[in-house]
Steps between C-alpha positions, in 0.01 A plus 500: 500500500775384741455124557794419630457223777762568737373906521106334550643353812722769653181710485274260696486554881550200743125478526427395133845294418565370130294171441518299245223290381343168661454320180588118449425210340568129492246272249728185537491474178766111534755722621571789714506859366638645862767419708347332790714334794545553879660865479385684756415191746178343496301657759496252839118360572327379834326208452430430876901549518779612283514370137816372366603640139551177266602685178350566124184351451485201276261539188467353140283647217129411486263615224157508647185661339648600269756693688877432497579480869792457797364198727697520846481149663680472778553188768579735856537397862331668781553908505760474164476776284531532150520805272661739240495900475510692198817703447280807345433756744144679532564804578208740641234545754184377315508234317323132449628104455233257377583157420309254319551139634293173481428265739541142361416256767536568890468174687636309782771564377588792278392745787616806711676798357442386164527867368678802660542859314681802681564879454866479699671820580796536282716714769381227761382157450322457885241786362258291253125496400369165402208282360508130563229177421550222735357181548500432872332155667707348230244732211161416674492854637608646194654907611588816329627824674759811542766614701712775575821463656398781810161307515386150550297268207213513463342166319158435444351165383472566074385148414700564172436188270705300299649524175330858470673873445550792738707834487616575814577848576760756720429866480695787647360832500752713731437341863193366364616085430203208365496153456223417244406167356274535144340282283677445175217782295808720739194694649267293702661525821528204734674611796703842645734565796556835560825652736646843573874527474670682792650833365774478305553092575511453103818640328281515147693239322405134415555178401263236427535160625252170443572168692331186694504401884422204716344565797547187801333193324556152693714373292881585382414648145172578282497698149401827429327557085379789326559568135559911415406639253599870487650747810402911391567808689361849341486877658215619677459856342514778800193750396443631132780703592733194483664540092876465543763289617854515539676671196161638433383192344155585393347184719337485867797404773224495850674848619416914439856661390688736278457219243115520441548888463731453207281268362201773516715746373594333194155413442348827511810705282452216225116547519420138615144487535585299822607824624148677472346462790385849643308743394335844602510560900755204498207233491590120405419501154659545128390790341774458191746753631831447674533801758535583913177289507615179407855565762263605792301143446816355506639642802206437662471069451903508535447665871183322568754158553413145464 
């Protein structure tokens, strides 16, 4: 079999371009294992006016529960910014981010924007899905929310309690974008935004970026705490259909391309049972031969889409 990359994407049409995969990870294990810094720019904020980007985020390491973690304290002025992006680029149309994060003790003063995670456009940083907690009426009304940047937030009041863990969430699923907030079991779901990109506004290439925010307290500075534990981004498969990824890698990559087919292929000439999945009148089921029955069930999920 031919599995040379370079042919794979001279073959795919401008409709179905070569992704790679939206995979990450950063466990903040007392050090960094990406490059994170402010390359692209941070994405710009409203916080009843313009933000003002104050740099890198300080942070010092913080086991807690057992869990080796970054904790981002940070003394900020009214509408300062502070952040880092990753220098790995996601690269696909499906694709999730889920963070796990704790939030020590929001008071009268540790409040507002105390944790802010983004999906940033890598070909333009004013494009951005996001997922923020914040502690407004100095953390007596005590927020969490989503925003896209064609569409305003959208907060609702999450009571989230001290010293306790969440995963917040950003999904993209072709124009489809959420903002989810889960418990830390990562399935009992607290809280989901949902927005529809315009066509074509996302160029299908991203970079994560986490940071804190103060909104306009009455004073001239007030900290922002949250201890991190991990940051994770996976693929979201596209169908049963979705086997391949660029170079023909035999792994899901959230798009339906030459790639999957030469994953099939290889499958069914070396007689993976994988492979077996049709049988007589081309119904969905193995019948422990490899012939036109298992290609036609194939053919069929690959063109039945996402």
């Amino acid at each position: 079999m031919i599995r040379a990359a370079a042919t794979l994407c001279l073959l795919l049409t401008a409709s179905a371009p070569c992704f790679g995969q939206f995979t990450f990870a950063e466990e903040f294990n007392g050090g960094l294992s990406n490059t994170w810094g402010t390359t692209p720019s941070f994405p710009q904020l409203d916080v009843a006016g313009p933000t003002t980007f104050v740099g890198l985020p300080a942070h010092t390491d913080l086991t807690l529960d057992g869990a080796q973690t970054f904790r981002f304290t940070n003394t900020l002025a009214p509408r300062n910014l502070t952040g880092m992006v990753a220098a790995p680029t996601l690269i696909g149309p499906r694709g999730e981010v889920t963070a796990r994060i704790n939030t020590l003790t929001q008071d009268g003063t540790r409040i507002d924007g105390f944790f802010l995670m983004m999906l940033v456009d890598a070909q333009d940083s004013t494009k951005w899905l996001s997922t923020a907690f914040f502690g407004s009426n100095y953390s007596t009304n005590r927020l969490w929310g989503g925003q896209a940047s064609f569409a305003a937030a959208s907060n609702f009041a999450q009571n989230y309690t001290n010293d306790t863990w969440y995963r917040p969430q950003l999904l993209v699923n072709g124009r489809i974008l959420r903002a989810s907030l889960l418990a830390d079991n990562g399935t009992t779901l607290l809280g989901q935004y949902e927005f529809i990109a315009p066509e074509g506004y996302f160029s299908g290439r991203w970079n994560i970026a986490i940071g804190q925010y103060m909104g306009t307290p009455n004073a001239a500075t007030y900290m922002t705490d949250v201890a991190v534990d991990w940051v994770r981004a996976e693929t979201l498969a596209c169908g049963t259909a979705d086997i391949g990824s660029a170079g023909a890698a035999a792994e899901p990559d959230g798009i339906l391309d030459n790639n999957d087919f030469i994953v099939y292929i290889d499958r069914f000439f070396s007689s993976d049972p994988r492979a077996d999945i049709g049988s007589v009148g081309a119904t969905h089921s193995a019948d422990g031969l490899f012939d036109n029955n298992d290609f036609i069930v194939y053919i069929d999920e690959f063109f039945a889409g996402c």
